[in-house]
C-alpha angles and dihedrals in degrees: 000000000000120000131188126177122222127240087247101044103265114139120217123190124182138173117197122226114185092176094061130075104210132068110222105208128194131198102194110171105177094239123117147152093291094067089061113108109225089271107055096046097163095019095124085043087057094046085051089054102042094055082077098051100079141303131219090273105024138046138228091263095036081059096050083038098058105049094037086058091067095050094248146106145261128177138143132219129196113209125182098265096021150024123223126203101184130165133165132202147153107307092238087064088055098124099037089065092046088045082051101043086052095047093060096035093051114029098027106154097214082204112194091233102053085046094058092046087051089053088058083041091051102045089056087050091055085043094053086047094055094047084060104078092189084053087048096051100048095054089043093058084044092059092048098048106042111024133145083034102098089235089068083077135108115251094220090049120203135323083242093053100042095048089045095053110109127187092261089059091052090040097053096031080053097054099043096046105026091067124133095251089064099046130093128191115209120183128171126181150029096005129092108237083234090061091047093050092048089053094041095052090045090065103020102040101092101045118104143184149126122266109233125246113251122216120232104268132234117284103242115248080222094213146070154098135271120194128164120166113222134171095258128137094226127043111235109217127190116184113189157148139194123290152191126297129218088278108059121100095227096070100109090046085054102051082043097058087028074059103048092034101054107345098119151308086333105043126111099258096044096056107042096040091034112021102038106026104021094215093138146035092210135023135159148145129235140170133200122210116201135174090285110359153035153174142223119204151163136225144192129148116213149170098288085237082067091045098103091042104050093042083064100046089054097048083048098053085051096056102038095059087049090058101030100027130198121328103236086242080059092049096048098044090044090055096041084052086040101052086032088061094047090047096057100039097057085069085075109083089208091062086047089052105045085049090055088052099049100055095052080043102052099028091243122140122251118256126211112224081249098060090036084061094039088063093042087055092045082071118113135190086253098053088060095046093052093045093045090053089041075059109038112016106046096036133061125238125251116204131206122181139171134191143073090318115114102222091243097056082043089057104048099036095051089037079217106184102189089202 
């Protein structure tokens, strides 16, 4: 990995891959969802979308044109603490992808037309979010769990704040968040660091502006339900608490017992709901690890006869595993998936790439897979004990569920105390 700042802030990470024929490029700029005021809920999700929309000199289809006819890709994301605008094609079209994603980031029209045309895109999008009930009860957990901290927030915002956002929000949310000093970019592949930077300065180097100054975010209430009664055939059911940031030094004890809990066909939940019950068809467990703040949850969706019951199976496993911890058969098999799954993941460039980002994003050093299987082997049974019982003993549950269940039949059929 090789890194050079810019004079005007802007980072730049490569890692150089002579055995490849493609260059992976990523455009991550440390603005999300959380950085949104009340009023402009989804406003960083409608900038993402309108950089594709036209600049002063290309169109929208010259946009999608030009990179398609290199036989590559370009797309955007917008995540809670950061948007990513990210392509990859054939190293010899290098240049061409940096020319176009300069291009968008720089000289983007925000035409009033075209912005108009994304809110009816948009609205679909949140109207295609609320017809998926597993979408529904994640972000629902979330809410319980982390608000009033902004990343408890949904990314599309709300039908009221899209509709409301006019081209003068985009335009000043755009120059106090899109500024060198919160941009990273990541490239992986084919391509010297040397070459990238060159590349980089030739279009960037002129750009300037000041990074706004963040206010210290909400302490999370850590705990809450979620319920919403829709017309599905299965109940979709989270059970979760709060978790561990970035920062904490459990994390590689966390992803080994999220791993053995819920990690796959093997894991704790999947054998004893599915294997051995067979009250679901999936289950699993999963945690998120922001700036500040996290979460660790699990899921199964379920006939909404099975709801209580499984509510209760899931709550048990969790406890169970903070009193009693891993079998060392456990431990070993959840390391050995856990490395495996490093390991194989690191053949994608654009797993390669989005490492490289994250650690410029989030000041963390860069581990080797070596060192990053070196920490997953440092885990004891201990260490998952003691972070299972930090999770599950010490904290309440929040529940979230979704389905054709009215909250009062939930409660006393589950007997659910949140505390």
């Amino acid at each position: 990995m090789q890194k050079t700042t810019l004079e005007n802030g802007i980072k730049i990470v490569t890692e150089f891959i002579p055995y490849v024929r493609s260059a992976t490029v990523g455009f991550w700029f440390k603005v999300g969802s959380q950085d949104e005021a009340d009023e402009q809920l989804g406003i960083s999700h409608m900038i993402e979308h309108m950089m594709f929309k036209g600049t002063t000199s290309r169109s929208a289809r010259e946009i999608a044109e030009t990179i398609d006819a290199t036989g590559g890709q370009l797309n955007a994301y917008t995540e809670k603490e950061y948007t990513c605008y990210y392509g990859k094609v054939p190293d010899e079209h290098f240049s061409l992808l940096i020319e176009v994603l300069a291009d968008m980031l720089l000289n983007s029209a925000f035409a009033d037309q075209e912005l108009e045309k994304e809110k009816s895109v948009i609205l679909e999008e949140i109207r295609m979010y609320e017809d998926s009930p597993e979408d529904l009860v994640h972000e629902g957990l979330l809410e319980s769990l982390l608000k009033p901290h902004p990343v408890s927030r949904g990314i599309l915002g709300t039908r009221e704040t899209v509709r409301s956002l006019q081209r003068e929000d985009l335009l000043t949310y755009y120059a106090q968040h899109y500024v060198p000093s919160n941009l990273i970019v990541a490239v992986v592949g084919n391509i010297e660091h040397g070459q990238v930077v060159e590349c980089v300065a030739r279009h960037f180097s002129h750009w300037r502006g000041q990074r706004l100054q963040k206010h210290s975010n909400s302490r999370p209430r850590g705990c809450g339900q979620y319920f919403r009664i829709k017309d599905t055939e299965q109940a979709h059911i989270c059970l979760g608490v709060p978790g561990f940031s970035r920062k904490d030094e459990d994390k590689y004890a966390l992803h080994v017992l999220d791993t053995a809990l819920g990690g796959g066909m093997s894991s704790r939940l999947f054998q004893t709901l599915r294997e051995e019950r067979g009250l679901v068809y999936s289950t699993f467990s999963y945690h998120t690890c922001y700036e500040e703040v996290g979460t660790m949850a699990v899921y199964a969706g379920t006939s909404p006869k099975n709801t209580s019951q499984v509510i209760k199976l899931l709550r048990e496993e969790c406890r169970r595993v903070a009193e009693e911890g891993l079998r060392p058969e456990e431990l070993m098999r959840a390391k050995e998936q856990l490395k495996g799954s490093v390991l194989l993941e690191l053949e994608s460039m654009g797993t390669r790439m989005s490492r490289l980002a994250k650690a410029e994003l989030y000041n963390e050093r860069l581990l080797t897979p070596q060192e990053l299987i070196a920490e997953i082997d440092a885990v004891g049974l201990g260490d998952v004990q003691r972070v299972a019982h930090r999770l599950f003993a010490e904290k309440p549950f929040s529940l979230a569920v979704v389905g054709p269940i009215p909250k009062k039949e939930l409660m006393e059929k589950a007997a659910f105390e949140i505390a």
